[in-house]
DRENTORDO-486891 format. One record per residue (C-alpha): residue number from 1; x, y, z. Coordinates in nm, 2 decimals. Each point is the difference from the previous one (the first is absolute). Layout:
residues N
  num       x       y       z
  NUM       X       Y       Z
...
END
This chain:
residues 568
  num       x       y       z
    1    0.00    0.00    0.00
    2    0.10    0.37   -0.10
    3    0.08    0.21    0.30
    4   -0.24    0.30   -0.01
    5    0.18    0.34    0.00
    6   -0.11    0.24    0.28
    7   -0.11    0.39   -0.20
    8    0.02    0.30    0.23
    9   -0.18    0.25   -0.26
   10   -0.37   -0.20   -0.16
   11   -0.22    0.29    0.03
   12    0.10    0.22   -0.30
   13    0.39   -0.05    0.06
   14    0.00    0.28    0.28
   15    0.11   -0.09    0.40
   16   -0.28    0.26    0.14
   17   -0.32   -0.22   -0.14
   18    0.18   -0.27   -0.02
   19    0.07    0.08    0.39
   20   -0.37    0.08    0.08
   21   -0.15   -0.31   -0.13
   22    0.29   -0.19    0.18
   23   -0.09    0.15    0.33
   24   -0.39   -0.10   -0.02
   25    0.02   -0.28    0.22
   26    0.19    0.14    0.28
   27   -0.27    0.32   -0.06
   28   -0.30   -0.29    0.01
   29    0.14   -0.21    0.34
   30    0.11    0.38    0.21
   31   -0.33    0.18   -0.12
   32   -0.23   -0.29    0.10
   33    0.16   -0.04    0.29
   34    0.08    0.38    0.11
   35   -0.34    0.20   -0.14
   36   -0.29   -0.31   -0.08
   37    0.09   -0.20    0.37
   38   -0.01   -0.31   -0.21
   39    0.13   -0.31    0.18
   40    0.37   -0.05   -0.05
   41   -0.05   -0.39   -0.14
   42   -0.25    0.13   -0.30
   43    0.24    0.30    0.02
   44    0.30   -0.21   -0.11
   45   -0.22   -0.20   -0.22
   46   -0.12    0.25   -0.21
   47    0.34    0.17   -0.01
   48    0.15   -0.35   -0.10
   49   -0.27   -0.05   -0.27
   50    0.08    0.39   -0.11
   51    0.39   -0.12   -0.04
   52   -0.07   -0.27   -0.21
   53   -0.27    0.17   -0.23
   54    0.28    0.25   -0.05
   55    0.29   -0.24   -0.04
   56   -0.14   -0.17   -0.27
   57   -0.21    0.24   -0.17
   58    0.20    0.31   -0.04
   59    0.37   -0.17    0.08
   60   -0.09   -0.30   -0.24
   61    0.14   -0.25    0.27
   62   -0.11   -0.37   -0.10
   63   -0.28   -0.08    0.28
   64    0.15   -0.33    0.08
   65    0.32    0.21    0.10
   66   -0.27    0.25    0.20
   67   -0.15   -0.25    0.17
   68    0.31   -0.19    0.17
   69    0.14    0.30    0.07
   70   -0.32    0.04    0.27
   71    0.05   -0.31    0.08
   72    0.35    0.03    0.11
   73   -0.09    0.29    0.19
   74   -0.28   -0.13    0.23
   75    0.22   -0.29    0.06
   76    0.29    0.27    0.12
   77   -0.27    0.20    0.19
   78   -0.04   -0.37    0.21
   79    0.35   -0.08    0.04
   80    0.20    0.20    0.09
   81   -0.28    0.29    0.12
   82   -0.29   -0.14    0.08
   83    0.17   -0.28    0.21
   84    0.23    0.30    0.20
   85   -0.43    0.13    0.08
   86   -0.11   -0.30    0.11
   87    0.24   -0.06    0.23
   88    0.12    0.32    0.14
   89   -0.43   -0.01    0.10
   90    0.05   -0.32    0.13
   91    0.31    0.12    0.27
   92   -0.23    0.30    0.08
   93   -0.31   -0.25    0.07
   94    0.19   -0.25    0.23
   95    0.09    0.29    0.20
   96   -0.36    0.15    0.05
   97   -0.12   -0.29    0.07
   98    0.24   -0.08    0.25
   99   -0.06    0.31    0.16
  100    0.35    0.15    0.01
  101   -0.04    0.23   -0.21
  102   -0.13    0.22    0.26
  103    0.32   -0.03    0.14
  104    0.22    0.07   -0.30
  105   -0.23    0.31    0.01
  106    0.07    0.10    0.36
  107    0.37   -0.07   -0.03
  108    0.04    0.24   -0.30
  109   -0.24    0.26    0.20
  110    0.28   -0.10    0.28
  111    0.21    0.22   -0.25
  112   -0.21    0.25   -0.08
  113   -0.36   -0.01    0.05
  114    0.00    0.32   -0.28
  115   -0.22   -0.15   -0.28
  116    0.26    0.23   -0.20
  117    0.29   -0.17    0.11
  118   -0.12   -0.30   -0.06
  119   -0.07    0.03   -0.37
  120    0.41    0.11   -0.04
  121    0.03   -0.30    0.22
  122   -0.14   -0.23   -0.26
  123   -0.15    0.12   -0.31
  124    0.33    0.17   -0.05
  125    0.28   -0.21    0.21
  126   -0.15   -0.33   -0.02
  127   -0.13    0.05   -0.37
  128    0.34    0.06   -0.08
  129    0.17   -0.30    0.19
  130   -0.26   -0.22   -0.20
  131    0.07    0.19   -0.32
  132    0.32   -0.06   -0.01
  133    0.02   -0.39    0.12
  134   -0.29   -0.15   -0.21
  135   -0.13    0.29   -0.24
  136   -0.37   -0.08   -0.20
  137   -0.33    0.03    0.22
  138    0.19   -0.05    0.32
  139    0.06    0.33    0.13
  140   -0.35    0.11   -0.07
  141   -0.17   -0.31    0.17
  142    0.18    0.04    0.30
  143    0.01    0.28    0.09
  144   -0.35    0.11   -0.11
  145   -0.09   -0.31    0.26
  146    0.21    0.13    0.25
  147   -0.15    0.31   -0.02
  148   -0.32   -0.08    0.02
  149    0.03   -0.23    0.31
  150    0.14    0.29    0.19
  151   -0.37    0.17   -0.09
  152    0.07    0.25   -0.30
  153   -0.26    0.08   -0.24
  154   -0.01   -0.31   -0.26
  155   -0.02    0.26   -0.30
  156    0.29    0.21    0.20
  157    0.23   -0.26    0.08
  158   -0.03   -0.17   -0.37
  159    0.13    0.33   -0.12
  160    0.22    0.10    0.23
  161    0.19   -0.36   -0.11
  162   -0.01    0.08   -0.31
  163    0.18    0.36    0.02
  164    0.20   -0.18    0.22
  165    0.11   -0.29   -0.22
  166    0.18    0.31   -0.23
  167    0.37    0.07    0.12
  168    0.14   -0.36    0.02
  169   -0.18   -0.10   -0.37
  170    0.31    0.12   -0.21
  171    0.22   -0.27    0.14
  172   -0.24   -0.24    0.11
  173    0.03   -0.34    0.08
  174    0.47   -0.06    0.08
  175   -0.03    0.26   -0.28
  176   -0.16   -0.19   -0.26
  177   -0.12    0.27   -0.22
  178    0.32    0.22   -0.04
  179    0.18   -0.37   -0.07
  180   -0.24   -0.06   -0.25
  181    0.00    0.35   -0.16
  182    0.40   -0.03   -0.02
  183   -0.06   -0.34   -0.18
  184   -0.27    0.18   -0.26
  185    0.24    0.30   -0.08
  186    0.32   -0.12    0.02
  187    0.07    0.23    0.26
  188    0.25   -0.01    0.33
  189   -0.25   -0.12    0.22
  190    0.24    0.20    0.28
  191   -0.10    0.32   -0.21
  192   -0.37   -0.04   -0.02
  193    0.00   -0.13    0.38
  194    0.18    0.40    0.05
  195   -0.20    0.16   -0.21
  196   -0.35   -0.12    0.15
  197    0.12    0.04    0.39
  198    0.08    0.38   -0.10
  199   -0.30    0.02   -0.19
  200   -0.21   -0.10    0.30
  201    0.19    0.25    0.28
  202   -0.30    0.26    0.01
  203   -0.28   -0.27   -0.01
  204    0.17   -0.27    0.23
  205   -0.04    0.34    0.26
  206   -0.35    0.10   -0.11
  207   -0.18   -0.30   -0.02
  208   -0.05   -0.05    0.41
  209   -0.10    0.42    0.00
  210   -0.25   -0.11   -0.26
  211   -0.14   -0.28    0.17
  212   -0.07    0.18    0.32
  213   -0.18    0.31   -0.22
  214   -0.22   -0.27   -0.18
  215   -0.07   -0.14    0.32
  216   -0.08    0.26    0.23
  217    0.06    0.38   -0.15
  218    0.27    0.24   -0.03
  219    0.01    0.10    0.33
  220   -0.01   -0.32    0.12
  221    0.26   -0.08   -0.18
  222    0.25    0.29    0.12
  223   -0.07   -0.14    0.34
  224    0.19   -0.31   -0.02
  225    0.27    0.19   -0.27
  226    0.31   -0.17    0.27
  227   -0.14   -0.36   -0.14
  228   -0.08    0.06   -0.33
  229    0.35    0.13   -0.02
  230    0.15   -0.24    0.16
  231   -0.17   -0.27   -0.13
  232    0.06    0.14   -0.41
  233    0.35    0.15    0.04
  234    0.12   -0.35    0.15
  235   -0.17   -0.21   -0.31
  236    0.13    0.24   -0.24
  237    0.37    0.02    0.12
  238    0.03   -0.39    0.02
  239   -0.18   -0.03   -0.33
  240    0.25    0.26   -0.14
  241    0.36   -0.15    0.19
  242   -0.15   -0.35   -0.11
  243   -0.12    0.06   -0.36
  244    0.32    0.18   -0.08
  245    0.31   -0.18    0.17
  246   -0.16   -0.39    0.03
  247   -0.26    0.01   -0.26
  248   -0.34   -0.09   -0.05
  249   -0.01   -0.33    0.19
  250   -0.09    0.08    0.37
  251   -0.13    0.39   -0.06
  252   -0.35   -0.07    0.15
  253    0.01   -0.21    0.23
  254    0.33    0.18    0.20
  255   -0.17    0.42   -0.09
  256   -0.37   -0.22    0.17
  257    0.26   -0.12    0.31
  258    0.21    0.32    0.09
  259   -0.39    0.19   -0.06
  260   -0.21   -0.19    0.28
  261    0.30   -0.03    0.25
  262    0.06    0.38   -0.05
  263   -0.34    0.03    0.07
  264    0.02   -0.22    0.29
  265    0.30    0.20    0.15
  266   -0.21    0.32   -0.03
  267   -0.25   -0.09    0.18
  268    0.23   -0.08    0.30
  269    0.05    0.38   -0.02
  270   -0.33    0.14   -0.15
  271   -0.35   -0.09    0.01
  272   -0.27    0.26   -0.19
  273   -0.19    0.26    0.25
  274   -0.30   -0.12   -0.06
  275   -0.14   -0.34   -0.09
  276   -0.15   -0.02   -0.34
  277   -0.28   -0.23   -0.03
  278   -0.26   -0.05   -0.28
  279   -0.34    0.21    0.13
  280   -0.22   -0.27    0.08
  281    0.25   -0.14    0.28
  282    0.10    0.12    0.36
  283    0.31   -0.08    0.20
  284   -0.08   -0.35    0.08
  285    0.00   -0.08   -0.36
  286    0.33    0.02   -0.04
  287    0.16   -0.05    0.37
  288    0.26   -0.29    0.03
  289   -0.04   -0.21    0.27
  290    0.32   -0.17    0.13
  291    0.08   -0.35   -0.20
  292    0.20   -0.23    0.13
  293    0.31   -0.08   -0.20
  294   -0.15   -0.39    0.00
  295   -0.35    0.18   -0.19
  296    0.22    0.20   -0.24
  297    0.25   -0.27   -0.10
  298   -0.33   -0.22   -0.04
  299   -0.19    0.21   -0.19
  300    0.27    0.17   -0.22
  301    0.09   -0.36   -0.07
  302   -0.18   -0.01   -0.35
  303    0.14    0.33   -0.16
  304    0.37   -0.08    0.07
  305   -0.02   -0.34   -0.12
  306   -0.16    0.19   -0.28
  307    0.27    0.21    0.00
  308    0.24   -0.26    0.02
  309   -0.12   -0.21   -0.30
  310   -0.06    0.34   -0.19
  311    0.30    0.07    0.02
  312    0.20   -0.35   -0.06
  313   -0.19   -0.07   -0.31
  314    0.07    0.34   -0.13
  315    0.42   -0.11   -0.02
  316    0.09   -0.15   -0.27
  317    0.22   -0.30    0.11
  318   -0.32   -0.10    0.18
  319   -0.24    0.05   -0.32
  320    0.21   -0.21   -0.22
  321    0.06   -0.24    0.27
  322   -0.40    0.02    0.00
  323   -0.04   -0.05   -0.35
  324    0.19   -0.32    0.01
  325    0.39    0.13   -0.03
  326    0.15    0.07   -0.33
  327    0.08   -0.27   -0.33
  328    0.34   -0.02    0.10
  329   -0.07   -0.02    0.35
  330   -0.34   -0.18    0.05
  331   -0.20   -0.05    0.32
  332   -0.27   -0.26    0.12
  333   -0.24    0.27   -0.12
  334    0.13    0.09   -0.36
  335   -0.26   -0.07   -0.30
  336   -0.29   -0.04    0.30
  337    0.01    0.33    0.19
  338    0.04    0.22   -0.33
  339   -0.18   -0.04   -0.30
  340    0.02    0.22   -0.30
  341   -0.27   -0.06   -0.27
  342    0.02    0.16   -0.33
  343   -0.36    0.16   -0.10
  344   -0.17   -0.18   -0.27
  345    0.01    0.21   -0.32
  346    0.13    0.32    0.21
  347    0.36   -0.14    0.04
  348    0.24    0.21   -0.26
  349   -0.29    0.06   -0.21
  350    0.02    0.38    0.03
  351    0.26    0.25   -0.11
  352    0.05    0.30    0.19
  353    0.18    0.28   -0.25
  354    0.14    0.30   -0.05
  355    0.02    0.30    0.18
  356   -0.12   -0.20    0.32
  357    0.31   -0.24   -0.07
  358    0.31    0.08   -0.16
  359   -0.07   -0.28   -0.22
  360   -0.26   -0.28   -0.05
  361   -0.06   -0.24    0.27
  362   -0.18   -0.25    0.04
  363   -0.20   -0.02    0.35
  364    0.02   -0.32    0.20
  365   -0.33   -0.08    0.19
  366    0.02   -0.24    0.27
  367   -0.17   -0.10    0.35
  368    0.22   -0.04    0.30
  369   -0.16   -0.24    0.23
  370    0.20    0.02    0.32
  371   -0.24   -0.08    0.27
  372    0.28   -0.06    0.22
  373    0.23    0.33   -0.04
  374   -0.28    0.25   -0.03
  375   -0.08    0.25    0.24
  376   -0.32   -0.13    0.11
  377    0.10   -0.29    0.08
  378    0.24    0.10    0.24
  379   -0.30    0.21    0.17
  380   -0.24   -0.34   -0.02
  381    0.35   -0.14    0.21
  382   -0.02    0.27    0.27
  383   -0.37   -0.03    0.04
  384    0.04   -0.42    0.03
  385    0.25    0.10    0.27
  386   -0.08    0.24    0.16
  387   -0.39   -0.14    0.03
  388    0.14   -0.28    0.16
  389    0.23    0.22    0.22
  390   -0.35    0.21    0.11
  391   -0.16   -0.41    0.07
  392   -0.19   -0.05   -0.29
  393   -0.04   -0.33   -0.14
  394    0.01   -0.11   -0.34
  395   -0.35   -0.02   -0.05
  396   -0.03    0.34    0.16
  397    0.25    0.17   -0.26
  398   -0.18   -0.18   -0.26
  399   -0.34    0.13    0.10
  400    0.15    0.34    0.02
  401    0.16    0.01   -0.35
  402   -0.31   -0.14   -0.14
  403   -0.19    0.26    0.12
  404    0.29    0.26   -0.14
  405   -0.07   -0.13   -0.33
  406   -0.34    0.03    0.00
  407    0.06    0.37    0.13
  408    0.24    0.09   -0.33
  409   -0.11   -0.23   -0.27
  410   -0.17    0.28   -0.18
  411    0.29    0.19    0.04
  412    0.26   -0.26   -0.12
  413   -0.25    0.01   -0.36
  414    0.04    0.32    0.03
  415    0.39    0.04    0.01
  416    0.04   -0.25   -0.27
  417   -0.25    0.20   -0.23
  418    0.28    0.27    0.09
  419    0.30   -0.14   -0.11
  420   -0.20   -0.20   -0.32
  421   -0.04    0.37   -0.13
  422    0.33    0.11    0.04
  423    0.15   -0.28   -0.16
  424   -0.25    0.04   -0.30
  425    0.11    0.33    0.01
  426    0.38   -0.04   -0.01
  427    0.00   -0.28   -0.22
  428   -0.23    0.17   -0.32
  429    0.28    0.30    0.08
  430   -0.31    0.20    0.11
  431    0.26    0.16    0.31
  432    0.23    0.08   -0.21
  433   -0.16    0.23   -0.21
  434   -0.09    0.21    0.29
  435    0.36   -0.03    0.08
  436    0.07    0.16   -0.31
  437   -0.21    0.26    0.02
  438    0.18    0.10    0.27
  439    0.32   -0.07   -0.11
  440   -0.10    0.27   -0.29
  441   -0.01    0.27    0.21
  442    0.37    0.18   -0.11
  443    0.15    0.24    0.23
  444   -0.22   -0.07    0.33
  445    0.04   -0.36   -0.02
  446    0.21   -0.03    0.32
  447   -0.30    0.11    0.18
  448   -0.22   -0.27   -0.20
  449    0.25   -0.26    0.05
  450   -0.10   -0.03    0.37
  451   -0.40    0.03   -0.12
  452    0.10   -0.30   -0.25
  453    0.10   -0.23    0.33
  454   -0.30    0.15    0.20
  455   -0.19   -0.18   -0.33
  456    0.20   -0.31    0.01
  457   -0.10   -0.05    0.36
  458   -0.34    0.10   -0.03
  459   -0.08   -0.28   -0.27
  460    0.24   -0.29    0.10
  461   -0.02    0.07    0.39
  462    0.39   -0.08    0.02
  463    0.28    0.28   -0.02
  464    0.21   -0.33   -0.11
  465   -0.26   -0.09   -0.30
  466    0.02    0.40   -0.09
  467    0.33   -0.03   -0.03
  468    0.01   -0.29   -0.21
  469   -0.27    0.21   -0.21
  470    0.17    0.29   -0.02
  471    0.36   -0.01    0.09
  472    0.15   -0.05   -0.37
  473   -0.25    0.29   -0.10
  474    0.10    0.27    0.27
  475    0.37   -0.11   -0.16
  476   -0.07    0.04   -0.37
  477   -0.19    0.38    0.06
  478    0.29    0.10    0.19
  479    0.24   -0.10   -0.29
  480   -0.21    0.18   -0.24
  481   -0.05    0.30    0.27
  482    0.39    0.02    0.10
  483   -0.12   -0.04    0.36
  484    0.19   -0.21    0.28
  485   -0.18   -0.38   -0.08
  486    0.10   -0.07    0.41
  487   -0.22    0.28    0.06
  488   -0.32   -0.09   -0.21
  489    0.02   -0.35    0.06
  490    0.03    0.07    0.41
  491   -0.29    0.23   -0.07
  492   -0.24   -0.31   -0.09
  493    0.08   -0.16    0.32
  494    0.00    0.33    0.20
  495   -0.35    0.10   -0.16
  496   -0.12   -0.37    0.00
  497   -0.03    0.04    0.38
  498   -0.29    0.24   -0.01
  499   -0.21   -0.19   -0.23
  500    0.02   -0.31    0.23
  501   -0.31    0.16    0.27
  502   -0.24    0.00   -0.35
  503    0.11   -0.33   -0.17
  504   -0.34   -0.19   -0.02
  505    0.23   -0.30    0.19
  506    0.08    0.19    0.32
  507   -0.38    0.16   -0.03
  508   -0.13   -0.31    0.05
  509    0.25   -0.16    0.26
  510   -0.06    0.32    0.26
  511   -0.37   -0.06   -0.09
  512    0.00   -0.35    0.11
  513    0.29    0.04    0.29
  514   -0.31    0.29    0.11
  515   -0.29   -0.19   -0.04
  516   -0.16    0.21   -0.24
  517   -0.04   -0.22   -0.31
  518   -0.22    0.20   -0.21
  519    0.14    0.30    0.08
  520    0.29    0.03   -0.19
  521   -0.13    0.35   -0.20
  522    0.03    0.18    0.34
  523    0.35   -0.10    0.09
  524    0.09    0.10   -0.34
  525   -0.16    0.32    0.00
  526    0.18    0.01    0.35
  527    0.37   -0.02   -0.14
  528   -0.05    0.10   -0.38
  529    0.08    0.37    0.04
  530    0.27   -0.06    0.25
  531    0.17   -0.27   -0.27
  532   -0.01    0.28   -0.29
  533    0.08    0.28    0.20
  534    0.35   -0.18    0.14
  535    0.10   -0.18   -0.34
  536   -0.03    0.38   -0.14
  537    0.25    0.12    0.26
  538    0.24   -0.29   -0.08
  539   -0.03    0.12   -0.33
  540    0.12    0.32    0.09
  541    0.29   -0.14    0.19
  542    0.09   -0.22   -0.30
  543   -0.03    0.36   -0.21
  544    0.25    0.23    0.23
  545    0.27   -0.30   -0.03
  546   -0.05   -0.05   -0.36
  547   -0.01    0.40   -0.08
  548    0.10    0.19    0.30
  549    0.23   -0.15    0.22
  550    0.33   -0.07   -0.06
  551    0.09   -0.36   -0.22
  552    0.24   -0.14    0.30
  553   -0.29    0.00    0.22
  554   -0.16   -0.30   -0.14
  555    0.25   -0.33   -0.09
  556    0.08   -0.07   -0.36
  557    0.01    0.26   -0.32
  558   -0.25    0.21   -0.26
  559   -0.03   -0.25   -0.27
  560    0.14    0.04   -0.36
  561   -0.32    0.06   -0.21
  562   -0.05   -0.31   -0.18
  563   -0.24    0.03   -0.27
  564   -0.33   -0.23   -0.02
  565   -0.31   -0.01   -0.18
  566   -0.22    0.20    0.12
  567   -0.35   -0.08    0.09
  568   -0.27    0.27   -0.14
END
């Protein structure tokens, strides 16, 4: 069979339509979810039916090719994403129903019994820890969970999470997406690691101010300004020291560390003059009564083993160990704990061509089945354990994840419908045409080169898929722009960050994590302005190094203009 050639340009040869019609059914899924309060699982549905409608009538892509290309995406929405949901739900459940959560709520109001220091505390700290050790849904699930256990608002502490989940994204999971960026471009992974930690200085800071303003007000805000400070300043100079003398591997997870102990040490010193609480509670709401250490160890037993696993199955000489070793050095596991399938009919059957690539490539498409190294499992591991630990039985725990399934079925549909209609969507080349269009924009592109990884983000719900989308692209403009290719390439992982509070993905894992299935339009509404508003000022960062401050401030060199077709 003939591989099909992906075309950027069907509607009358010019990016701008061609752009429009491309974006129709991201416009359908946010729009029915945002303005017409349709539920998120016909949302997704009807977005995913707009994809393929478009993909094959307008970008001529065989329907056959469409349809696995869905297929391969629901199956990716249920392993790896869906499965990290599930269980993260599951860890959360054992430890209601035990009852200890109560005390994992008094123990962090043993800290602060500020509602405001508690969000820093864990939709900002903790996010971040998670972030940076497993990446995907789990940040969000946990500590929108978290959250609202320790009695925030479901819609408040769903977004809050998600605002949260912003300044760790860029390097994500042992630095997975800056790796992979290097490995699209062909750039020294040391430079983009640089480049992004710089890139992220001001918002690293701003981020835990924002928060607290979202949360509770300005003034309310300038009340606790000692923790804010403390809290972003400590993130940001880690992230920076890391990022830029180690590189990209441990940036989140040490900038999440050095954060909540600052904040830890502060409060040894500081505590706010007043007690913020939300209106409808008084003082007892949030008063700490004295746990023993016995009660804390007990009931803080489940999140560190989920911490714990979290973290071990996030290095890598544990996840190929997982996956069964390597072919020169095989395990008991190798060829049964990692199983790659090619995709019927999808597998190298579609070229991906110029400008997006320097040159035509055919795209692999394959499904990873590692039940044993992914992320979720090692949260349906702590859950096991640490249910047993609380003295559950195994019938208990199997009751109780029973009933967890029940509770996010719907959404688990609704998370592969998700990731179906971004794979349709990269696969007909649908993306990439909106890449273009932005790509096309001349002497302000530096500022649309963070705006193009905001996009990337906001459609594949991965700062390491928006890479892989539009790494070699950021790359190729800055050849033909004579711009620093460190810089624009950085700028897709630096941008991508702000579009991961809107991806439908993360919209529906703090909507489950919140119990508010159904609801998903109002936690979008919620973050939407908040996303565009601080993917613009990234821009702007990524415009005063590109045209205002001086080249030595950002690694590598202006490119020489290398000429390329351009796109009309």
């Amino acid at each position: 069979m003939t591989p099909w050639s992906q075309i950027y340009t069907p509607v009358l040869g010019n990016v701008f339509l061609s752009a429009l019609v491309a974006a129709l059914p991201v416009i359908v899924l946010l729009s029915l979810l945002a303005f017409f309060h349709v539920k998120a699982h016909l949302s997704a549905f009807l977005g995913l039916l707009a994809a393929l409608f478009v993909a094959v009538l307008v970008y001529h892509m065989p329907p056959s090719l469409a349809g696995m290309a869905a297929v391969n995406g629901a199956l990716y929405g249920l392993l790896p994403i869906g499965w990290i949901v599930l269980n993260a739900i599951f860890v959360y459940d054992i430890s209601v129903k035990s009852g200890d959560f109560e005390v994992v709520k008094h123990t962090i109001a043993g800290l602060a019994s500020d509602r405001r220091i508690q969000a820093l505390f864990i939709a900002f700290g903790f996010g971040a820890f998670l972030e940076g050790a497993a990446g995907f849904g789990t940040p969000v699930a946990i500590s929108a969970a978290m959250l609202i256990g320790l009695g925030f608002e479901p819609l408040q502490a769903a977004g809050l999470a998600l605002i949260g989940n912003t300044a760790p994204v860029a390097f994500g999971a042992l630095g997975t997406p800056i790796v992979v960026l290097a490995a699209v471009t062909g750039l020294p992974v040391t430079d983009l690691s640089a480049a992004a930690g710089r890139i992220l200085i001001p918002f690293s800071l701003m981020i835990p101010f924002w928060i607290i303003w979202v949360m509770a007000g300005r003034k309310a805000m300038l009340e606790i300004w000692p923790a804010c400070l403390t809290a972003g300043a400590s993130f940001s100079l880690v992230q920076f020291l890391v990022s830029n003398y180690h590189g990209p591997w441990v940036v989140s997870i040490a900038s999440s560390i050095a954060s909540m102990l600052s904040l830890v040490v502060l409060l040894r010193f500081w505590q706010p003059k007043t007690t913020w609480r939300f209106a409808h509670e008084d003082a007892s709401a949030t008063a700490a009564p004295k746990q023993g250490r016995k009660a804390a160890l007990r009931a803080w037993m489940p999140w560190v083993l989920l911490s714990i696993f979290v973290f071990a199955w996030g290095m890598p000489s544990v996840k190929t160990a997982l996956n069964g070793g390597t072919k020169a050095r095989p395990n008991l596991l190798y060829g049964k704990s990692n199983l790659v399938f090619a995709v019927p009919k999808l597998n190298n059957a579609v070229v991906r061509t110029p400008p997006v690539v320097p040159a035509p490539t055919v795209e692999k498409a394959e499904y990873t089945l590692n039940w044993l190294s992914a992320t979720g499992t090692s949260l349906l591991l702590a859950g096991l354990l640490g249910g047993l630990f609380l003295g559950f039985g195994l019938v208990d725990l199997l009751k109780i994840y029973w009933n967890t399934l029940k509770r996010v079925k719907i959404s688990l549909l609704t998370i592969m419908a998700m990731l179906a209609l971004g794979f349709t969507t990269k696969s007909a080349g649908l993306d990439a045409t909106v890449g273009l269009a932005f790509a096309s924009t001349g002497a302000i592109f530096p500022f649309f080169s963070a705006m193009l990884g905001w996009l990337g983000v906001a459609l594949t719900g991965s700062d390491t898929s928006a890479n892989v989308l539009f790494g070699g692209l950021q790359k190729i403009t800055a050849q033909q722009l004579g711009l620093n290719p460190v810089l624009t390439a950085a700028a897709n992982s630096a941008g991508g960050v702000m579009g991961k509070m809107i991806d439908a993905q993360s919209i529906v894992v703090a909507s489950v994590a919140t119990e508010q299935q159904g609801e998903e339009g109002r936690i979008l509404r919620y973050v939407f302005l908040h996303s565009v508003t601080l993917a613009a000022l990234v821009g702007l960062v990524i415009f005063l190094y590109a045209k205002v401050l001086p080249g030595r401030m950002m690694p590598g060199a202006p490119a020489p203009v290398v000429a390329v077709a351009p796109v009309k």
